[in-house]
C-alpha positions in Angstrom: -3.1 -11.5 0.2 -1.3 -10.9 -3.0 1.3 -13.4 -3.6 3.4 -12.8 -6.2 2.9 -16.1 -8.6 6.6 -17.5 -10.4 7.1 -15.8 -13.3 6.1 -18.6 -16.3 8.2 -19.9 -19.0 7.2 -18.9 -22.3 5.5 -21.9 -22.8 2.8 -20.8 -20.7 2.0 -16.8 -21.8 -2.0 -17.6 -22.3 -2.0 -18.6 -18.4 -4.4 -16.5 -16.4 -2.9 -13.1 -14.9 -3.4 -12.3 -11.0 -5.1 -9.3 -11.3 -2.8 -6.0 -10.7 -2.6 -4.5 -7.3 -0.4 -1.9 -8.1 -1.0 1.4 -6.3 -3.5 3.2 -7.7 -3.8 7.7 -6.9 -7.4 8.4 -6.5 -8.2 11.3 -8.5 -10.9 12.5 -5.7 -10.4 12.9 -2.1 -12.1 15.1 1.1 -11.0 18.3 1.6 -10.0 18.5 5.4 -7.1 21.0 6.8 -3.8 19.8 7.6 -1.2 20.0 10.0 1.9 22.3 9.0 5.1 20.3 9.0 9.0 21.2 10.0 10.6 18.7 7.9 14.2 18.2 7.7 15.9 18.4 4.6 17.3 15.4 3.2 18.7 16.2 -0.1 21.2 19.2 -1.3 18.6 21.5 -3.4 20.8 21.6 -6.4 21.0 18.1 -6.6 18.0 17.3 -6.4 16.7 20.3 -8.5 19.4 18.7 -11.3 17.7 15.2 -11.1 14.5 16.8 -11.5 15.7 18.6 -14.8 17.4 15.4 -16.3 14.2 13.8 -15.7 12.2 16.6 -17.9 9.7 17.1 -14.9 8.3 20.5 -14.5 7.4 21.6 -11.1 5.5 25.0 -9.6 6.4 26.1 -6.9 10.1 25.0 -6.2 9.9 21.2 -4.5 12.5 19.8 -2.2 13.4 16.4 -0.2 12.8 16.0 3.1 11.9 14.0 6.0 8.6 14.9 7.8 6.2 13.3 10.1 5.8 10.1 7.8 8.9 10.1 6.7 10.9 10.6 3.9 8.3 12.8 1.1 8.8 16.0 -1.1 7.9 19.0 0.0 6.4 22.8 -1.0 8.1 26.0 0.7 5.2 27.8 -1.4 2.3 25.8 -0.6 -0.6 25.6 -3.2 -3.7 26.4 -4.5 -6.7 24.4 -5.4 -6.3 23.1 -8.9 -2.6 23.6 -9.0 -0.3 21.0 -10.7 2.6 21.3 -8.8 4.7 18.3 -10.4 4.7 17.2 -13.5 7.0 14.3 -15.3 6.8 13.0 -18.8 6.5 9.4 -18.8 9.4 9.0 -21.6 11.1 9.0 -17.8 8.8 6.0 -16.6 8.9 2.9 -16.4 5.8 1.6 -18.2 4.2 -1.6 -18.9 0.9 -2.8 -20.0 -1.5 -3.8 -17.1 -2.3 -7.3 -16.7 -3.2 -9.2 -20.1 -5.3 -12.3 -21.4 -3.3 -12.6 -24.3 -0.3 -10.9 -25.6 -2.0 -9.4 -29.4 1.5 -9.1 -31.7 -0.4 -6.7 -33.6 -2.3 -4.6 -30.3 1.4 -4.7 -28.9 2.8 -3.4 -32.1 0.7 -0.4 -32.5 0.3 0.1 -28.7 1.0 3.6 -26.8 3.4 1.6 -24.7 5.7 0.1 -27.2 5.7 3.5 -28.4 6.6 4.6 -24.5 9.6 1.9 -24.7 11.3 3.5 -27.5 10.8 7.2 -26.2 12.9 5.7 -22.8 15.2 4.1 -24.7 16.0 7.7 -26.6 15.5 9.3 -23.5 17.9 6.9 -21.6 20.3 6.4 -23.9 19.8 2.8 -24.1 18.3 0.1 -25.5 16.3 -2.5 -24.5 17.5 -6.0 -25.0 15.4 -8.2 -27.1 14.9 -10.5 -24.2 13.6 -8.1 -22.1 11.2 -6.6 -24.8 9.7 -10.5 -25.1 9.1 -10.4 -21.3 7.7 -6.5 -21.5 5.6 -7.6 -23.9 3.9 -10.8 -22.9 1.2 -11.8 -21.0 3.3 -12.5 -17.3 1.9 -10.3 -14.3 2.4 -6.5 -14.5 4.4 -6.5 -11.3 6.8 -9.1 -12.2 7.6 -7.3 -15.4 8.0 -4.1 -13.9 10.6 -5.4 -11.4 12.6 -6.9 -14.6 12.7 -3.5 -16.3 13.7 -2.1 -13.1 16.5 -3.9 -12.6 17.6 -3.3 -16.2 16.9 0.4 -15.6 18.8 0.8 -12.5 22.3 -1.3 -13.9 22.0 -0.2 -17.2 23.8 3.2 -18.7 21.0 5.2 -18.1 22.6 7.9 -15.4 19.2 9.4 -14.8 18.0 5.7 -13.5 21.4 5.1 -11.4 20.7 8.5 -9.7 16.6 7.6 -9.2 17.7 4.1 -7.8 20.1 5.2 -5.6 17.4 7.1 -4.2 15.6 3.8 -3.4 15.4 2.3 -0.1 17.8 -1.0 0.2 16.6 -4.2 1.6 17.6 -3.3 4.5 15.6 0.0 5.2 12.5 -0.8 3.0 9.4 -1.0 4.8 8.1 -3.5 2.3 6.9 -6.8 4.6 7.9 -9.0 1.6 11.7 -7.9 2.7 10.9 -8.5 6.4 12.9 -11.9 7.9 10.8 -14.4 10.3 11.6 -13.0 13.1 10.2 -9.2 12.2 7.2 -10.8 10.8 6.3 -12.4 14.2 6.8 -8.7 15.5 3.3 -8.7 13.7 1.4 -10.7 16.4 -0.6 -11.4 13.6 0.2 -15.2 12.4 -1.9 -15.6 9.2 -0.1 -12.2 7.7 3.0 -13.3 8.9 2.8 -16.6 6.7 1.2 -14.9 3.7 4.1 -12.5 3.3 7.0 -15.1 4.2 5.2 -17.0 1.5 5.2 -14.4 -1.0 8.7 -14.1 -0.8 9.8 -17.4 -1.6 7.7 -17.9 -4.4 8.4 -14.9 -5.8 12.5 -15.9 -5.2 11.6 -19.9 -6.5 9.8 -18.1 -9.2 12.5 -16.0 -10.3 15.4 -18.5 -10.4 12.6 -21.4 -11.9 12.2 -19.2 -15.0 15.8 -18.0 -15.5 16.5 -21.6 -15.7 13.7 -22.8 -17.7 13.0 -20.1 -20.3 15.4 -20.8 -23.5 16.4 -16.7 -23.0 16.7 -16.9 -19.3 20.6 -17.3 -19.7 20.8 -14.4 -21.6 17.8 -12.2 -19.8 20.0 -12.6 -16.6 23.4 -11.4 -18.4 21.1 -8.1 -19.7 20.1 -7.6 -16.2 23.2 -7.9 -14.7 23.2 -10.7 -12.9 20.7 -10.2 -10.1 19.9 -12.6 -7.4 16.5 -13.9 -6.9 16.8 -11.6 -3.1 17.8 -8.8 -5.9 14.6 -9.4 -7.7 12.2 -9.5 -4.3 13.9 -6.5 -3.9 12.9 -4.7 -7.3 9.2 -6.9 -6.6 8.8 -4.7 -3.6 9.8 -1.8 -4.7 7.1 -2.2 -8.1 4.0 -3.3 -5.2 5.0 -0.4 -2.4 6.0 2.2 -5.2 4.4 1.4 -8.2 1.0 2.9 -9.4 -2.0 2.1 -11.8 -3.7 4.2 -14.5 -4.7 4.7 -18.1 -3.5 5.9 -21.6 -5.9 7.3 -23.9 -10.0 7.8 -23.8 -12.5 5.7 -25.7 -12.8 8.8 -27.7 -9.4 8.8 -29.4 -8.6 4.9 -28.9 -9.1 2.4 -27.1 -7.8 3.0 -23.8 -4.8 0.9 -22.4 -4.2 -0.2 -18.8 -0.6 0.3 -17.6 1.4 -0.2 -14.6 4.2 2.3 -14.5 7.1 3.4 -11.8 7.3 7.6 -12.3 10.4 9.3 -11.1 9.5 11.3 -8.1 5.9 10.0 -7.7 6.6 7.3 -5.9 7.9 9.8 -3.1 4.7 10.9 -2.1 3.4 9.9 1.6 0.1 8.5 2.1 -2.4 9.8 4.0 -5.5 8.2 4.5 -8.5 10.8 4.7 -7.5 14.2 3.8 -4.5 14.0 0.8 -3.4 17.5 -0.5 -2.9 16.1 -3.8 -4.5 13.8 -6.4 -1.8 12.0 -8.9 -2.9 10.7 -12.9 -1.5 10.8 -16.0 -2.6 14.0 -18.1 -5.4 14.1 -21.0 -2.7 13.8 -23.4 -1.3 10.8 -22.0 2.1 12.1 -21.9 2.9 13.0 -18.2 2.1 12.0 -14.7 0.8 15.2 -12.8 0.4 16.1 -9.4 -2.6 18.4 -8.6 -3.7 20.1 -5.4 -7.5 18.4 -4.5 -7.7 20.4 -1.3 -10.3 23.4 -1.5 -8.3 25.7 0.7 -5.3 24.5 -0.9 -2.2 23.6 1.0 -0.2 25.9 3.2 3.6 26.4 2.4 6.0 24.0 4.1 3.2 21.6 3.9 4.3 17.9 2.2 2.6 16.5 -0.8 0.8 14.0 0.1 -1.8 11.4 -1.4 -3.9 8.4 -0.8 -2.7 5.3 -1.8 -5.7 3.9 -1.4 -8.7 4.6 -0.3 -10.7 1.8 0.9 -7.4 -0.1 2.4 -7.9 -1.8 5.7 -4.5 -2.1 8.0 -4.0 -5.4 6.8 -4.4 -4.4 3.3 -1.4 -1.0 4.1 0.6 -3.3 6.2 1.1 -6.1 4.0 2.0 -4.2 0.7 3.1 -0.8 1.9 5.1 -1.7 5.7 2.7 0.8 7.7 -0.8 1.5 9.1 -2.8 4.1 9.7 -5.0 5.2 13.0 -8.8 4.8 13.9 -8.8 3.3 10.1 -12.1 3.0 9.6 -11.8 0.5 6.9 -10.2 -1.7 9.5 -11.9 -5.0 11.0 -10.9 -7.6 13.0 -12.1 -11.5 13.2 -12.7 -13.6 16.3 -10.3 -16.3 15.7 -12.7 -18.7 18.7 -15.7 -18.4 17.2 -16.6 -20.6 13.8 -18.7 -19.2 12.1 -21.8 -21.2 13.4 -21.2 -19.8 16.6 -21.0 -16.3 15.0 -24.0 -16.3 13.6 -25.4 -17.1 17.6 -24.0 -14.0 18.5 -24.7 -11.8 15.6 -25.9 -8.7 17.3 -29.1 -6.5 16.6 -27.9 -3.7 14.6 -31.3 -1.2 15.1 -30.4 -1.7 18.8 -26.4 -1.9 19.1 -25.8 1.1 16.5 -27.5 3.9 19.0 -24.8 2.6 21.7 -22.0 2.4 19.4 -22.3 6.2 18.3 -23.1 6.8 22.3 -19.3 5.3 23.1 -16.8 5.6 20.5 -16.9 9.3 19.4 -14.3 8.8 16.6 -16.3 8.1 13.5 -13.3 6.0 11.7 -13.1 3.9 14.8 -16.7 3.3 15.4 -16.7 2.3 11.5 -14.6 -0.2 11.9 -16.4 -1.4 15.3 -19.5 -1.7 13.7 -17.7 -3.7 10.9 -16.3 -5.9 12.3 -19.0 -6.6 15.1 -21.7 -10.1 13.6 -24.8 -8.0 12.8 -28.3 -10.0 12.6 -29.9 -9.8 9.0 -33.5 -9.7 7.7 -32.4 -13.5 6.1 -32.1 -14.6 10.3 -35.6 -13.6 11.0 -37.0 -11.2 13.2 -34.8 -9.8 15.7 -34.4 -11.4 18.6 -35.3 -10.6 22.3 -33.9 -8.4 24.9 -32.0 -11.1 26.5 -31.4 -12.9 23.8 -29.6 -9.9 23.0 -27.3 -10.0 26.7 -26.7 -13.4 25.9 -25.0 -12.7 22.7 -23.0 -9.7 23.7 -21.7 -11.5 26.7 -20.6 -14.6 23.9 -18.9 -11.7 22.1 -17.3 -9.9 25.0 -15.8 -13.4 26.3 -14.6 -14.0 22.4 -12.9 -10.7 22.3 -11.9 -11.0 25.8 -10.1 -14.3 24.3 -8.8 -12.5 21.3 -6.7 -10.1 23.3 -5.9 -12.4 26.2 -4.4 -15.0 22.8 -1.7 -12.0 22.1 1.7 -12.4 23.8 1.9 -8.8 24.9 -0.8 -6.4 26.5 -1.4 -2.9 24.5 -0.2 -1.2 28.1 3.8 -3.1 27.0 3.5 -2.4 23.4 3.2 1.5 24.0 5.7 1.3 26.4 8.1 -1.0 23.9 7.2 2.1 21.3 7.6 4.8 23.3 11.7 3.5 24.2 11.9 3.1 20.5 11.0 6.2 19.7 13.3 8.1 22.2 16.3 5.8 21.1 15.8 5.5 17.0 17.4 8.8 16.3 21.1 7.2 16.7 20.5 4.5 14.7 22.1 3.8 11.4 22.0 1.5 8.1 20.8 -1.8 9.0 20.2 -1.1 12.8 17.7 1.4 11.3 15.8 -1.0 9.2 15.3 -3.2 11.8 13.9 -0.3 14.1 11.9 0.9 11.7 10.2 -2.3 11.1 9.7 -2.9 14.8 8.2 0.2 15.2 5.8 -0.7 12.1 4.8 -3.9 13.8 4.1 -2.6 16.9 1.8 0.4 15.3 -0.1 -2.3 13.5 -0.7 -5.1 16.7 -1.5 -1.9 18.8 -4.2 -0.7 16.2 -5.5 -4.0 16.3 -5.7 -4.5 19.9 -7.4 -1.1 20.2 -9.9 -1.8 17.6 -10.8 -5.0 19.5 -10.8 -3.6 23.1 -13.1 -0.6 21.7 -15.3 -2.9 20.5 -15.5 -5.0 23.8 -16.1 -1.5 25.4 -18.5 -1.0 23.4 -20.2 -4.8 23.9 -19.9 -4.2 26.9 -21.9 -1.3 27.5 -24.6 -3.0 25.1 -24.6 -6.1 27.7 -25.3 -4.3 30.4 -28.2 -2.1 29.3 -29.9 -5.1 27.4 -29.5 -6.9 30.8 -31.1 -4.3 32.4 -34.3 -3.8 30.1 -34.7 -7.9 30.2 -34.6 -7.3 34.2 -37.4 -4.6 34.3 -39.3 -7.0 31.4 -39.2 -9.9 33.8 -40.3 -8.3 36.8 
């Protein structure tokens, strides 16, 4: 879990940097079809096509906002082709920072593409950045944290074209972002170890942000440039940076020395996620002047169709649930662990893998789901020997279908009364509003993600199961 550290005092810029999470566009992905979709528009065209002029982006064919099948997303009437940029925005419109530092160089900073980046937004905005804000920019505290300062500044500055893209931001109330979530939707989670890491998050990130305010000799001053915001305003503009912001590059060894940078794009960060078969790949362009969206999908995507990426593509549930607020289906990057097993007695059960593979593929037909079976399930390794006997075998699936037997027994509700919980939330969601929304929506995130768990571990004791029985029956035939 990523917990956002307290931002330090400037005494302490050469301490080590978490490294940067930030979401990162792939510039690869599968090519699989997908689904049309009827969105609903969200967003008056003009307006929205006005925003998208003040911001300089260029965009082919005509994009609008709407709200589809995951939600809120842009979307293209037109469709597209392989190949096809279909949004592009000048990052004079970003907000950009250096990635994650040892040291903060004067002279690299000086002569860097991103100080130059600062001055085109300030020309671009209209404003100017306050010395204070410019130390922080510059020095060595975590990416994130700096990003959610110049956020804030952005947002309550006089930059009109940053009051219009933050009022296009979710509140605290209607982010999905756990690190928003109160107590009481955390344990929604049924997962307890999640629940504390992002409860924890928040409150150091909070006690981070009021420590240095007070302690850093500009702190007074940094908080009068930001306007005031409370350390619930800064979580706020933290989880907006981890759930929105993305990851990438300036420049190519060939023309300099290339420069990590962690950046919030205008529009960008309104993309949906899907997991296996995106229609679009995001980066920054070979000049190093604009973030561009381009079609990855071989036959292209059909008109109506939303533009979609993947946030990340080796993300387990876990991983989507604690820094984005959702998960995703037969994930097969997903795993579970047998909270009544240590590991001594995991290693006693750890399965053949030559022998339990054939009846894993014979169950679960769904190759993302058997994936994550097959991961999550203790496998026996050259380092334990030679693989053990037949009933050696039944004795150690039967330890692992009691353990995951335990697992979902340890939950508070069955699967069968989550999908009935989801499926009255669902029917009853449309009429809620503002606050009453938030708090559906995040219900309805935490019940997805306890139901994909308790799937993923019923499958697998299906699938144990099965591999008990038929071990049990060859050690029967052997003994006879």
């Amino acid at each position: 879990m990523l917990v956002a550290p307290p931002l330090p005092s400037c005494h302490h810029r050469a301490a080590c940097i978490a490294a940067s999470r930030l979401r990162h566009h792939r510039r690869h992905a599968p090519h699989a079809p997908f689904a049309a979709a009827s969105p609903e528009r969200i967003a008056q065209d003009q307006d929205f096509r006005e925003l998208l002029s003040l911001c300089g982006a260029t965009h082919e064919p005509t994009l609008y906002l709407g709200r589809g099948p995951f939600g809120r997303g842009l979307f293209l009437p037109s469709g597209a082709t392989c190949a096809q940029v279909v949004l592009s925005v000048p990052l004079r419109y970003a907000l950009v920072v250096r990635g994650d530092l040892d040291d903060a160089d004067p002279d690299a900073i000086e002569t860097s593409r991103v100080r130059r980046l600062h001055c085109e937004w300030e020309a671009a905005a209209g404003v100017e950045l306050p010395d204070s804000l410019r130390m922080v920019l510059d020095s060595t505290f975590p990416a994130e944290q700096r990003l959610a300062l110049y956020l804030l500044f952005a947002m309550r500055s006089q930059s009109q074209v940053w009051k219009r893209l933050g009022a296009l931001l979710p509140d605290r109330a209607t982010c999905p972002s756990p690190l928003l979530w109160n107590d009481s939707e955390l344990a929604e989670l049924q997962d307890t170890a999640l629940g504390v890491q992002c409860s924890a998050a928040r409150q150091t990130a909070s006690r981070g942000f009021t420590g240095f305010l007070e302690t850093w000799p500009l702190g007074k001053e940094l908080h009068e440039a930001l306007g005031h915001p409370t350390a619930d305003e800064f979580v706020w503009a933290l989880s907006m940076v981890q759930s929105r912001g993305m990851a990438d590059q300036l420049g190519n060894e060939k023309d300099a020395p290339v420069e990590r940078i962690a950046m919030l794009v205008p529009f960008a960060d309104m993309s949906n996620h899907i997991a296996y078969d995106p229609g679009f790949s995001g980066a920054i362009n070979d000049a190093s002047d604009a973030f561009v969206f381009q079609c990855c999908r071989v036959d292209g995507v059909r008109p109506g169709n939303e533009l979609t990426v993947s946030y990340r593509d080796g993300a387990s549930n876990v991983e989507l649930m604690r820094k984005y607020g959702f998960c995703t289906p037969r994930n097969r990057n997903d795993w579970f662990m047998l909270g009544s097993l240590d590991p001594g007695a995991t290693r006693a059960a750890a399965l053949d893998p030559a022998r339990f593979g054939p009846v894993a593929a014979a169950v679960i037909a769904d190759d993302g789901l058997r994936h994550a079976v097959l991961s999550s399930i203790p496998a026996q390794t050259p380092a334990d020997g030679a693989a053990s006997s037949v009933l050696d075998q039944a004795s150690r699936a039967q330890s692992l279908r009691d353990a995951m037997a335990a697992e979902l027994a340890h939950y508070p509700t069955t699967l069968a009364q989550d999908e009935e919980q989801l499926r009255a939330l669902e029917s009853s969601s449309a009429a809620s509003e503002g606050a009453d929304a938030g708090r559906v929506m995040r219900l309805q995130a935490a019940l997805r993600y306890r139901m994909e768990r308790k799937r993923l571990i019923a499958q697998a004791m299906a699938c144990v199961s099965v591999y008990a029985n038929a071990v049990a029956k060859v050690a029967a035939r052997q003994g006879r």
